[in-house]
ChimeraX commands (.cxc) that place a marker at each C-alpha (Angstrom):
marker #1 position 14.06,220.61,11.95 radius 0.5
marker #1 position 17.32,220.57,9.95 radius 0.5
marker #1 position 18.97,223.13,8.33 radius 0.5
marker #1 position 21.11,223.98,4.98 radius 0.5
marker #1 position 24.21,225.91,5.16 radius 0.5
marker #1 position 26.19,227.87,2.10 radius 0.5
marker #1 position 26.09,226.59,-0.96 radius 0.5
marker #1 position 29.02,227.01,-3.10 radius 0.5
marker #1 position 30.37,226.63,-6.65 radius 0.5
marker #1 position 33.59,224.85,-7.50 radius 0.5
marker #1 position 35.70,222.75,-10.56 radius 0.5
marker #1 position 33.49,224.71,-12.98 radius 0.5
marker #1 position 34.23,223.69,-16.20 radius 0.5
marker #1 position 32.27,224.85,-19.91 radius 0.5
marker #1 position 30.00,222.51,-19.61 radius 0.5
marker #1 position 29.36,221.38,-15.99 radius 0.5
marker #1 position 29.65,223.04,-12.16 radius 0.5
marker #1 position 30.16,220.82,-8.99 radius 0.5
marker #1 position 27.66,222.35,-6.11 radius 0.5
marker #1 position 29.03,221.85,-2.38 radius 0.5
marker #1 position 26.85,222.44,0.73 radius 0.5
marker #1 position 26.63,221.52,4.28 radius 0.5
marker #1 position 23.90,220.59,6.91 radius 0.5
marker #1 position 24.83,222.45,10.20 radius 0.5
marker #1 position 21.75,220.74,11.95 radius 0.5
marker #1 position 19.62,218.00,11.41 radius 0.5
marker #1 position 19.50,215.15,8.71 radius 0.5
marker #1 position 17.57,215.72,5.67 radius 0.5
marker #1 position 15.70,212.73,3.71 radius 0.5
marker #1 position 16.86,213.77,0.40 radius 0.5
marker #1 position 17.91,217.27,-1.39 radius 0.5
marker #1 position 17.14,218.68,-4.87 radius 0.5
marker #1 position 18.80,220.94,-7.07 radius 0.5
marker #1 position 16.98,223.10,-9.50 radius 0.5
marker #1 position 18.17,225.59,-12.23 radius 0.5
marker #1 position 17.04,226.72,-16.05 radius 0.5
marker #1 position 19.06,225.23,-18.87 radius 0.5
marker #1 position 20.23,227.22,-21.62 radius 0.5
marker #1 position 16.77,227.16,-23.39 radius 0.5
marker #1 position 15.14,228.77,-20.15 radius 0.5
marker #1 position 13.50,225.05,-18.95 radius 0.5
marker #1 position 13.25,224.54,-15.62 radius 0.5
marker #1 position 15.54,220.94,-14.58 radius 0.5
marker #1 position 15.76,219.10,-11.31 radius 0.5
marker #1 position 18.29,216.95,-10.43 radius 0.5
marker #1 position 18.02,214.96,-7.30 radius 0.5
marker #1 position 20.86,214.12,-4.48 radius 0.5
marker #1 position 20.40,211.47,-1.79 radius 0.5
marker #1 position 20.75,211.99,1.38 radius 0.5
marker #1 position 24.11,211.66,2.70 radius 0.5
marker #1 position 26.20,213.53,0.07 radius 0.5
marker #1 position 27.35,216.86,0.20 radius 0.5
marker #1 position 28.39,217.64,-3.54 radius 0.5
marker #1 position 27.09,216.83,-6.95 radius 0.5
marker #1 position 28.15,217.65,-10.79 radius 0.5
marker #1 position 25.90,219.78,-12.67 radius 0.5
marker #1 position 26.42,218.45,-16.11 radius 0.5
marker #1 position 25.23,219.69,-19.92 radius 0.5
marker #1 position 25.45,223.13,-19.46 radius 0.5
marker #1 position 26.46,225.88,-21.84 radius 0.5
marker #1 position 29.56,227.60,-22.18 radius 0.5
marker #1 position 30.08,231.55,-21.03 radius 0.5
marker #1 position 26.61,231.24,-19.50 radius 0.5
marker #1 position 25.81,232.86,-15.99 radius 0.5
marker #1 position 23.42,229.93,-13.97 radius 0.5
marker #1 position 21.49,230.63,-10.87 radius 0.5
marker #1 position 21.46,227.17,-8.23 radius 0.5
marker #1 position 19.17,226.53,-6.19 radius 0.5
marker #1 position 19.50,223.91,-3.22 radius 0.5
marker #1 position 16.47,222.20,-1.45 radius 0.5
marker #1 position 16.53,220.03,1.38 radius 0.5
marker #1 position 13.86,217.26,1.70 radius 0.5
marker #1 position 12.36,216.27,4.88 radius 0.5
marker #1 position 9.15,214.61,5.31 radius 0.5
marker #1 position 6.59,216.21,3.57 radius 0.5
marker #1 position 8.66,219.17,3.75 radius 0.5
marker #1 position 10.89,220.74,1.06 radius 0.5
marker #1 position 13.34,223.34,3.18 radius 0.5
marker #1 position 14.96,225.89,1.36 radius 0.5
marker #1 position 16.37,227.33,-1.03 radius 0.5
marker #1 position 20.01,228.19,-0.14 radius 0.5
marker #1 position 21.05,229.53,-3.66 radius 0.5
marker #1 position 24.48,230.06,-5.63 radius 0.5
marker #1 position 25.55,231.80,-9.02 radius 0.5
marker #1 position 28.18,230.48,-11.49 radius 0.5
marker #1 position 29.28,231.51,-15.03 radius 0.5
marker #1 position 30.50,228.71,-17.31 radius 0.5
marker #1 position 33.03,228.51,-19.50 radius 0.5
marker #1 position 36.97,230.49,-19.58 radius 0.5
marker #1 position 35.95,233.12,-16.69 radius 0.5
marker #1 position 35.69,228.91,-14.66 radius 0.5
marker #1 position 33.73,229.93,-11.17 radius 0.5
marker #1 position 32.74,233.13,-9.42 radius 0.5
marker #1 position 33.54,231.75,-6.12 radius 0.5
marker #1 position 37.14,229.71,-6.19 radius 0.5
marker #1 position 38.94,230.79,-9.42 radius 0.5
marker #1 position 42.48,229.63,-8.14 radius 0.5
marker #1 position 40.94,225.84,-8.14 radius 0.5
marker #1 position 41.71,225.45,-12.18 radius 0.5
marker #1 position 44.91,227.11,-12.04 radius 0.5
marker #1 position 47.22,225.88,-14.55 radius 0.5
marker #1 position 50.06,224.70,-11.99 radius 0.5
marker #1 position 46.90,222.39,-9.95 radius 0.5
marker #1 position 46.78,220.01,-13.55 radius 0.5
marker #1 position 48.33,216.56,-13.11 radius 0.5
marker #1 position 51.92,216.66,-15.08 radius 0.5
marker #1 position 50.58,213.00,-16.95 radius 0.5
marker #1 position 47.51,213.22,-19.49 radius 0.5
marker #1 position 45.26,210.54,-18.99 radius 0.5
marker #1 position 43.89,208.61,-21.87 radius 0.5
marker #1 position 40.72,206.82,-22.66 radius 0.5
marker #1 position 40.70,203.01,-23.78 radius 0.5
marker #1 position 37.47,201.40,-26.25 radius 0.5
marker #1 position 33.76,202.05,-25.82 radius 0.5
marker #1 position 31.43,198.89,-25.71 radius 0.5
marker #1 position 27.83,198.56,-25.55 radius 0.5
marker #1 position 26.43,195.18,-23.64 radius 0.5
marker #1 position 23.36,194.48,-21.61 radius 0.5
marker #1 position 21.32,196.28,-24.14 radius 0.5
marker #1 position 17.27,195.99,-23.85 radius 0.5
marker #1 position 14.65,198.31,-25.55 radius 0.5
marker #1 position 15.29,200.72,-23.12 radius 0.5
marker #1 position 18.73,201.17,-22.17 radius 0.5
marker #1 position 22.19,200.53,-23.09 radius 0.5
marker #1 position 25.08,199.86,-20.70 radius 0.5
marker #1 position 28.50,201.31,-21.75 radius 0.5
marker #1 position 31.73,199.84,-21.02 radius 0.5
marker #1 position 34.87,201.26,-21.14 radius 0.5
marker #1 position 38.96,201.29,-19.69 radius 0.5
marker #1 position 41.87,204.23,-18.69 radius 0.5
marker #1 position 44.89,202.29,-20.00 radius 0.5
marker #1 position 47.05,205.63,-18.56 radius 0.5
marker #1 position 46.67,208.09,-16.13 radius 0.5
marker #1 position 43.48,208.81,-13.91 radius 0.5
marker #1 position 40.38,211.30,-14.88 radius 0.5
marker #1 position 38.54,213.39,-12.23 radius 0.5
marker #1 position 35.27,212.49,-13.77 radius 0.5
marker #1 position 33.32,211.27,-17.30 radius 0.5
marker #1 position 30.45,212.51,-19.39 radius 0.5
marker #1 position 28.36,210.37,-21.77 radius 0.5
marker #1 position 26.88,212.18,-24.71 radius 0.5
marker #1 position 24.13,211.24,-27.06 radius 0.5
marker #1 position 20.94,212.87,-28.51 radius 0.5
marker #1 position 17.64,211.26,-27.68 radius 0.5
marker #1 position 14.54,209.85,-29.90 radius 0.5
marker #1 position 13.96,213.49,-30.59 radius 0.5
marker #1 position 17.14,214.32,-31.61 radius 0.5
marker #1 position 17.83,216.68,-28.54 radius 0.5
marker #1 position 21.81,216.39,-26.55 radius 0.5
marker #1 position 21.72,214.63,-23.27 radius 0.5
marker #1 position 24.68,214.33,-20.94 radius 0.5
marker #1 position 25.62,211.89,-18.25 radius 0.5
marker #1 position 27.57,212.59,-15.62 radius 0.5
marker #1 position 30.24,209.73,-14.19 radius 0.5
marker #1 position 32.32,209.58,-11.45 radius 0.5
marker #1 position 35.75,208.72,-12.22 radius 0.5
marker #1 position 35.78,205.62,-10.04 radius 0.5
marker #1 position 33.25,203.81,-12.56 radius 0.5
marker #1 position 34.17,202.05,-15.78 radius 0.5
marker #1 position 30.78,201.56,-16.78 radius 0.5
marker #1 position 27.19,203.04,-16.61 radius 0.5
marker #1 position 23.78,201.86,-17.58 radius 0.5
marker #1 position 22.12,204.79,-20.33 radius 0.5
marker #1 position 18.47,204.71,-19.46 radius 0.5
marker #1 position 14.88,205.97,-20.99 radius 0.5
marker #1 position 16.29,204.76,-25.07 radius 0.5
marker #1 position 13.64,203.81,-27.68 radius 0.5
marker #1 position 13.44,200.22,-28.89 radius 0.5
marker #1 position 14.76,199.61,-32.33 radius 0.5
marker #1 position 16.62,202.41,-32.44 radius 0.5
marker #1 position 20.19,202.69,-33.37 radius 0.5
marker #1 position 22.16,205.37,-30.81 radius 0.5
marker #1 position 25.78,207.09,-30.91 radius 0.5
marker #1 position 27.36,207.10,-27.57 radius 0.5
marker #1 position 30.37,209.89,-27.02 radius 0.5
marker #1 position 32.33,209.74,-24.16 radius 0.5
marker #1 position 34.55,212.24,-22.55 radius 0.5
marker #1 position 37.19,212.40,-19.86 radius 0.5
marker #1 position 37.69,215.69,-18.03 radius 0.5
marker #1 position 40.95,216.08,-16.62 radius 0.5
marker #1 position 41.88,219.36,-15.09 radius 0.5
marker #1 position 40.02,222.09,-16.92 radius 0.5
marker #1 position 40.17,219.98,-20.05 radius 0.5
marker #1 position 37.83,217.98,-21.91 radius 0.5
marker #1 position 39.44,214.64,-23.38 radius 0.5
marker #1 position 37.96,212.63,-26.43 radius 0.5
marker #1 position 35.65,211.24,-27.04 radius 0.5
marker #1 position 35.42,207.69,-27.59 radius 0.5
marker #1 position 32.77,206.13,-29.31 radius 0.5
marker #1 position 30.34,203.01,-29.78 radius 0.5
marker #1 position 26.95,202.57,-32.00 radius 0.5
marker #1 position 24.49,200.81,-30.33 radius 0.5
marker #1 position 20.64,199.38,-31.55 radius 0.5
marker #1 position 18.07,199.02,-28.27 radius 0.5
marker #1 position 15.10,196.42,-29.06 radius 0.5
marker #1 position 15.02,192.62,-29.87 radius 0.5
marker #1 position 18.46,192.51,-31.72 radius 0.5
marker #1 position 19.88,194.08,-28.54 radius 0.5
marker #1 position 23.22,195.22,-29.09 radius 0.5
marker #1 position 26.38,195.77,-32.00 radius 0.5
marker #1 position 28.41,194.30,-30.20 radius 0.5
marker #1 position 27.37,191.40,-28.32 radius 0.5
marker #1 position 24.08,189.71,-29.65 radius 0.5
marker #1 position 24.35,186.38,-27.66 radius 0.5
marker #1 position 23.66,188.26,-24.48 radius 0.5
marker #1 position 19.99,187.74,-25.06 radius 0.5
marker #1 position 20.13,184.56,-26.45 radius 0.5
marker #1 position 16.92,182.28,-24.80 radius 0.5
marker #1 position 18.94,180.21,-23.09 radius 0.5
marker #1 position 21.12,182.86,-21.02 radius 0.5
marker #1 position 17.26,183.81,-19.25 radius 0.5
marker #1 position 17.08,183.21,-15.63 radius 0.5
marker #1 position 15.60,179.64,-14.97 radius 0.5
marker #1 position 12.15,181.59,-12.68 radius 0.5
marker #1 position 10.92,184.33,-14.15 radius 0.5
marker #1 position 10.64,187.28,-11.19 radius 0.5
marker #1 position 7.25,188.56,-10.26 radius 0.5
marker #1 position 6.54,193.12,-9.52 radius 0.5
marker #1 position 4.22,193.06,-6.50 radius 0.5
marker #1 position 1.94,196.32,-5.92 radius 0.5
marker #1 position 3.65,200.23,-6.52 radius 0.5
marker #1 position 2.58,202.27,-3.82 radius 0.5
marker #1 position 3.36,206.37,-3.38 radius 0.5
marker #1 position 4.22,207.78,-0.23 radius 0.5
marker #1 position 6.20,210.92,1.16 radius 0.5
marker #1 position 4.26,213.10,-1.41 radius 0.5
marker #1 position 6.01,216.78,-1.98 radius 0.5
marker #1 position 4.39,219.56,-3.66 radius 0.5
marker #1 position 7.33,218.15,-6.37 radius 0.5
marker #1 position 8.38,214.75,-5.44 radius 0.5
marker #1 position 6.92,211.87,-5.04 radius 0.5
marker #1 position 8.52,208.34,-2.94 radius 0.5
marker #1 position 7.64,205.32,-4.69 radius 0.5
marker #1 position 7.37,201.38,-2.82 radius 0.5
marker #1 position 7.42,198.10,-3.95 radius 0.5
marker #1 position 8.11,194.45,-3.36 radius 0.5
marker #1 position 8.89,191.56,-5.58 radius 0.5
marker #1 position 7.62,188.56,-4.32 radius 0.5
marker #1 position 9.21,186.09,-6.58 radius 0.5
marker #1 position 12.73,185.86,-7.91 radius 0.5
marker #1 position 15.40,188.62,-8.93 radius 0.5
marker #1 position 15.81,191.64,-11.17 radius 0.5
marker #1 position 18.25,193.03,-12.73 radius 0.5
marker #1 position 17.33,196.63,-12.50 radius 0.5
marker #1 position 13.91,198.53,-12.26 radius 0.5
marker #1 position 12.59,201.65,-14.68 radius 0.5
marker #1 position 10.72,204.10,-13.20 radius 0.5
marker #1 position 8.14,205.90,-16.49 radius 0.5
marker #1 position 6.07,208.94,-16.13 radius 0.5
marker #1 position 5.12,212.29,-17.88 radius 0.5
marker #1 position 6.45,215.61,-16.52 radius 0.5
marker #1 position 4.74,218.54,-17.04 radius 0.5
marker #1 position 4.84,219.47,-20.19 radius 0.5
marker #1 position 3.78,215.72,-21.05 radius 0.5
marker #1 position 7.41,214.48,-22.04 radius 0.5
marker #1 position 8.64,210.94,-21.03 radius 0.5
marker #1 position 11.10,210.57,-18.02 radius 0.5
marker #1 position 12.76,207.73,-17.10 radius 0.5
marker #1 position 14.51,207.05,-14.00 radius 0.5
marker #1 position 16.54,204.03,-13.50 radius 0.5
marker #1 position 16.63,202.55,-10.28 radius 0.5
marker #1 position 19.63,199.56,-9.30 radius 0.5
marker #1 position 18.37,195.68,-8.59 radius 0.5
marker #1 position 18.39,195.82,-4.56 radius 0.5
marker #1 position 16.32,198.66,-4.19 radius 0.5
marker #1 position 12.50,198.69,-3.16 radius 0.5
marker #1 position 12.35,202.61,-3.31 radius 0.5
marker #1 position 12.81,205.98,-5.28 radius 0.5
marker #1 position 12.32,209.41,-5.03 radius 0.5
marker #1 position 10.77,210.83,-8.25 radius 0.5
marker #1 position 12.03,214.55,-8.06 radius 0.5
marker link #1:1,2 radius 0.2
marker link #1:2,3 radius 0.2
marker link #1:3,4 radius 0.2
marker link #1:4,5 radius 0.2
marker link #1:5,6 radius 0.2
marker link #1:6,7 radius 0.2
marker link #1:7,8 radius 0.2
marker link #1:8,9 radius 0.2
marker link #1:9,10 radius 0.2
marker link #1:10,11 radius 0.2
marker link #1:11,12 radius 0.2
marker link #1:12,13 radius 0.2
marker link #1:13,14 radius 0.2
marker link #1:14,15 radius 0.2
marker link #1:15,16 radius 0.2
marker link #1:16,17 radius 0.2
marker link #1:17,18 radius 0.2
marker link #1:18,19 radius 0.2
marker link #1:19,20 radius 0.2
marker link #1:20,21 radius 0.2
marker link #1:21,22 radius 0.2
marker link #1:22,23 radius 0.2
marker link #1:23,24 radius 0.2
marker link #1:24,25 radius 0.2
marker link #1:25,26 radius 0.2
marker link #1:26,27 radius 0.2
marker link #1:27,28 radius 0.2
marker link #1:28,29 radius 0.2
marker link #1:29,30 radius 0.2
marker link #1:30,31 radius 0.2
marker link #1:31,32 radius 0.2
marker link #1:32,33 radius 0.2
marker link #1:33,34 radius 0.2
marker link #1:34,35 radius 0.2
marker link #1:35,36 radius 0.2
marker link #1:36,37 radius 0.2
marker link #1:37,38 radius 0.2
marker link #1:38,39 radius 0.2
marker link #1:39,40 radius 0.2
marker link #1:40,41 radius 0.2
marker link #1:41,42 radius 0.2
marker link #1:42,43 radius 0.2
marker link #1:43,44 radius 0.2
marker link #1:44,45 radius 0.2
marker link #1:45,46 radius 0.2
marker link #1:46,47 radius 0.2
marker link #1:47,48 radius 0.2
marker link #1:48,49 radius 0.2
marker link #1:49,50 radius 0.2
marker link #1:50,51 radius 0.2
marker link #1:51,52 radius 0.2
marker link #1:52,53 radius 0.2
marker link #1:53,54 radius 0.2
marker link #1:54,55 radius 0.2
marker link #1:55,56 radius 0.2
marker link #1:56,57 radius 0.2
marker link #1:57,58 radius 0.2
marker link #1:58,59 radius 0.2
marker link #1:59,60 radius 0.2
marker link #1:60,61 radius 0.2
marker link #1:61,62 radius 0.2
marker link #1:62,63 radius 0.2
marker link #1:63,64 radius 0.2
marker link #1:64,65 radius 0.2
marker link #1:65,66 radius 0.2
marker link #1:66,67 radius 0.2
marker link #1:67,68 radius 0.2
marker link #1:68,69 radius 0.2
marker link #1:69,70 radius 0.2
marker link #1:70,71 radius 0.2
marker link #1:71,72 radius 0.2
marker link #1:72,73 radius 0.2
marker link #1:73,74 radius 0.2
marker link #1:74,75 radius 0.2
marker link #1:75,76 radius 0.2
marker link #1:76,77 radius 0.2
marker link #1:77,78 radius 0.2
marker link #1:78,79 radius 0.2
marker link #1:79,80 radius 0.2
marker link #1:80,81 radius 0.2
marker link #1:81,82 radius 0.2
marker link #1:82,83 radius 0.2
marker link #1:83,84 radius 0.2
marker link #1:84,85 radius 0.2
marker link #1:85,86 radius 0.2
marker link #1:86,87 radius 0.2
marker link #1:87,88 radius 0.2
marker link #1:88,89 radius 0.2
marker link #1:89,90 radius 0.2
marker link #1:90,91 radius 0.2
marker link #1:91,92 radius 0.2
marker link #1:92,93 radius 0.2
marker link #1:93,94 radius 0.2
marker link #1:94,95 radius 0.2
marker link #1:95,96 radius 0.2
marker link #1:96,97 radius 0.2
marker link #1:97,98 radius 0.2
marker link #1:98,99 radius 0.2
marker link #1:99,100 radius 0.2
marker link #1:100,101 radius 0.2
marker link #1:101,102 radius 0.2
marker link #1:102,103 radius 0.2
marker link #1:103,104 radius 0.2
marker link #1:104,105 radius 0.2
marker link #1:105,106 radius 0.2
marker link #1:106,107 radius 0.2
marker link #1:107,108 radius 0.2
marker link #1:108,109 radius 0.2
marker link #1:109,110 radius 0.2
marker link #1:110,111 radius 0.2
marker link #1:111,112 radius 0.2
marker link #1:112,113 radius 0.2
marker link #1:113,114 radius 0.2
marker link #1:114,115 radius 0.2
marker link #1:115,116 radius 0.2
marker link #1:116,117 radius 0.2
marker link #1:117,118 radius 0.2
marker link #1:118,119 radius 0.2
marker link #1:119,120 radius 0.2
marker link #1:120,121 radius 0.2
marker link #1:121,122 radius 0.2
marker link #1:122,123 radius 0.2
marker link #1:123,124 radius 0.2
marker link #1:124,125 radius 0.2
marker link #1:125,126 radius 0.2
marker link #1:126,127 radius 0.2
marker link #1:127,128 radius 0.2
marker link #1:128,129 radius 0.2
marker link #1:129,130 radius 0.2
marker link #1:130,131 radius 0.2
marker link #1:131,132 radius 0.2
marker link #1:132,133 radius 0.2
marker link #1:133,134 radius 0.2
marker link #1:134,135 radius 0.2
marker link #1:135,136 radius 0.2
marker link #1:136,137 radius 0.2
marker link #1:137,138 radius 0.2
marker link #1:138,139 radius 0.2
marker link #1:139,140 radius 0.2
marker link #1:140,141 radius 0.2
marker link #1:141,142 radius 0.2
marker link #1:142,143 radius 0.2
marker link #1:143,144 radius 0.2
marker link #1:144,145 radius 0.2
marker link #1:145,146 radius 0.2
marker link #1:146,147 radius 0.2
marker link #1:147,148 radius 0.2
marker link #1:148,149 radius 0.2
marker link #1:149,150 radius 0.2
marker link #1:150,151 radius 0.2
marker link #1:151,152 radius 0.2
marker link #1:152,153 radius 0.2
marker link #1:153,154 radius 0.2
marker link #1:154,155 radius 0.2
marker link #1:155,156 radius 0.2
marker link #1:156,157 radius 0.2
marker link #1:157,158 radius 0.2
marker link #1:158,159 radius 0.2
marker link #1:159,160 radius 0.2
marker link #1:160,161 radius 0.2
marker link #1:161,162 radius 0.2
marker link #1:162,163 radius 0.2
marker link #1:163,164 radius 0.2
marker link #1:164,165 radius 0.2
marker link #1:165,166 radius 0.2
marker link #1:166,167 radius 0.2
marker link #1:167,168 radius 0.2
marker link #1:168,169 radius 0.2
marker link #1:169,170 radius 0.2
marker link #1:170,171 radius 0.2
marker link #1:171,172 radius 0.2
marker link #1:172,173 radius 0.2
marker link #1:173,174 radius 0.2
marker link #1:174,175 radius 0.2
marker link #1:175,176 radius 0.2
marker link #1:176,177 radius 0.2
marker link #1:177,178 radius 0.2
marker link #1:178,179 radius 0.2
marker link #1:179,180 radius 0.2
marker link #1:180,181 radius 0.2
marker link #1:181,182 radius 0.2
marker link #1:182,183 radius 0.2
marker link #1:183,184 radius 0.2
marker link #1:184,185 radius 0.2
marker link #1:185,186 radius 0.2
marker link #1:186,187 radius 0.2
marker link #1:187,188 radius 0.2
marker link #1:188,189 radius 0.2
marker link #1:189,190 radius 0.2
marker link #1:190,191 radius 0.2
marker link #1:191,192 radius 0.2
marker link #1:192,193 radius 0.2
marker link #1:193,194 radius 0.2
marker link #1:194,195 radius 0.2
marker link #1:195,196 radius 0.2
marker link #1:196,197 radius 0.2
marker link #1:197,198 radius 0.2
marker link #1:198,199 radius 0.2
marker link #1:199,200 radius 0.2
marker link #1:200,201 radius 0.2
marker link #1:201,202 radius 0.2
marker link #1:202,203 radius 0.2
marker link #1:203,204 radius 0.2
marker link #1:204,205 radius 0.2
marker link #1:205,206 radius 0.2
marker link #1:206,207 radius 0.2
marker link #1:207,208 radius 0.2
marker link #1:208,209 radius 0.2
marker link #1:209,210 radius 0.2
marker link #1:210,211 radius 0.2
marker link #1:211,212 radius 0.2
marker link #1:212,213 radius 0.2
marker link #1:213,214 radius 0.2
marker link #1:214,215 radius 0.2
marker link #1:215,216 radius 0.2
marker link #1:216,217 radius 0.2
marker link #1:217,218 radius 0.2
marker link #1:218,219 radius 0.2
marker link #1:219,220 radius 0.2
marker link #1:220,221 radius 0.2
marker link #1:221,222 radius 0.2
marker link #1:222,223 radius 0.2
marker link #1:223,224 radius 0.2
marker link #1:224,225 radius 0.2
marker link #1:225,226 radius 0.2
marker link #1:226,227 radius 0.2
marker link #1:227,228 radius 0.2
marker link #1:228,229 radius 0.2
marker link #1:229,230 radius 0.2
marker link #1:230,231 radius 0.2
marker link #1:231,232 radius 0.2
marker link #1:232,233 radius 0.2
marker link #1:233,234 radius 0.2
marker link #1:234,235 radius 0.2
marker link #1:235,236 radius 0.2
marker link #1:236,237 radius 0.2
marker link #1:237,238 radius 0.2
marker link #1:238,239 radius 0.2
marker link #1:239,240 radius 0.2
marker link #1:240,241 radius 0.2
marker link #1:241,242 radius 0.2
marker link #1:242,243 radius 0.2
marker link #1:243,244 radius 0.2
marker link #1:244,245 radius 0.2
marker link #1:245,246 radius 0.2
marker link #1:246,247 radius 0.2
marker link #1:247,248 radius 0.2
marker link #1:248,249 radius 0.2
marker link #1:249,250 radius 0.2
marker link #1:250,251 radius 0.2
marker link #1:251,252 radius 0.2
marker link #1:252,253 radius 0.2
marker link #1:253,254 radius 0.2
marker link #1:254,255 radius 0.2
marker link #1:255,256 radius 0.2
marker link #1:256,257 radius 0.2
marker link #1:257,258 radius 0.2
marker link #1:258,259 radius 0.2
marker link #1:259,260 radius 0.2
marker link #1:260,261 radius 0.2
marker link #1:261,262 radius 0.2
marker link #1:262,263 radius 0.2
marker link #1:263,264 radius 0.2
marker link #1:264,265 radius 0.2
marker link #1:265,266 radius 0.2
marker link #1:266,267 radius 0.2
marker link #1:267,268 radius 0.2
marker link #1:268,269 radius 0.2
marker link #1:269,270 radius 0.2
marker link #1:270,271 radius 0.2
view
């Protein structure tokens, strides 16, 4: 059986806190992190297996949050090992000489244009370039059919990033931010409308003729590796290629989810 070791807090910044563990023993399938936003809801935000870090992002300035780590093995969900961070100027109760002043890099990096491409009902992917300097990470912005803030968290390797679970027809204001340092930088921005007249800025990339020649075939969605809160889905595709896959359920409280899932894979963990 494997097990988790400390969890720690580090790079806090007003808005996000990067979570490092370690695995002294054992390999685990998958881990989970769970906390309470702002508004007191209960969020989930799954890790695969091999890494040993992730970026808590959208959280609330000044604010004191309680971590929660869960490794995933089998059937079994080990844990918690737990942490506690406060947002915001105080940065991290555990490693507050990581944002010192003096540890900033002496050039400011700066953000190039926002574009929108690859748009369907659903989703939106963003584009964008770092003309100078380099970023230790991104955050997409936007507010949801409902009007409520989301936030995407990017590494800074990528230059672009696929925005799922949109509403057709709907027209959408993307913010992006570079954080550099203890610093926020932007944002830039791009409009975008999901549905049949896809995007602003490039309508001919759902023009008839740019459709694959064979259109691809789903074959059957099977569950397996069933947690008291996760769920591993299967499938095949018998025919042809996809771009990408959407995952679409109800949580809970009966809200929509959406979980985007990249062209060559045949699995997900629904967390």
């Amino acid at each position: 059986q494997p097990r988790l070791g400390e969890l720690t807090a580090s790079h806090v910044t007003p808005d996000s806190v990067q979570l490092e563990w370690s695995v002294p023993e054992g390999t685990f399938d998958s881990f989970t992190v769970q906390y309470k936003d702002a508004q007191g809801q209960p969020q989930a935000l799954p890790v695969d297996a091999g890494s040993r870090t992730v970026t808590v992002p959208g959280l609330s300035p000044s604010r004191r949050y309680k971590f929660n780590l869960y490794g995933l093995w089998g059937r079994k969900r080990l844990g918690p090992v737990s942490t506690d961070a406060v947002t915001g100027e105080s940065c991290c109760l555990h490693y507050p000489s990581a944002v010192e002043p003096e540890e900033e890099p002496p050039t400011q990096p700066r953000l190039g244009e926002l574009t929108a491409s690859h748009v369907s009902p659903e989703s939106v992917q963003l584009e964008w370039s770092v003309p100078e300097g380099t970023f230790d990470s991104f955050t997409v912005q936007y507010k949801d059919a409902q009007g409520q803030p989301q936030a995407l968290p990017v590494d800074a390797g990528s230059r672009t990033v696929t925005v799922p679970g949109l509403s057709p027809s709907r027209r959408y204001k993307f913010n992006l931010y570079g954080l550099w340092g203890r610093k926020r930088l932007g944002p830039v921005s791009t409009d975008a409308v999901t549905g049949e007249s896809c995007c602003l800025h490039y309508p001919s990339a759902v023009e008839p003729e740019e459709e694959p020649p064979t259109q691809p075939r789903l074959g059957e969605l099977t569950a397996s590796h069933v947690t008291p809160d996760s769920v591993q889905l299967e499938w095949s595709v018998p025919e042809g290629t996809f771009d990408s896959f959407t995952v679409q359920y109800k949580d809970a409280q009966g809200q929509p989810q959406a979980l985007p899932v990249d062209a060559g894979s045949r699995t997900v963990t629904v967390p």
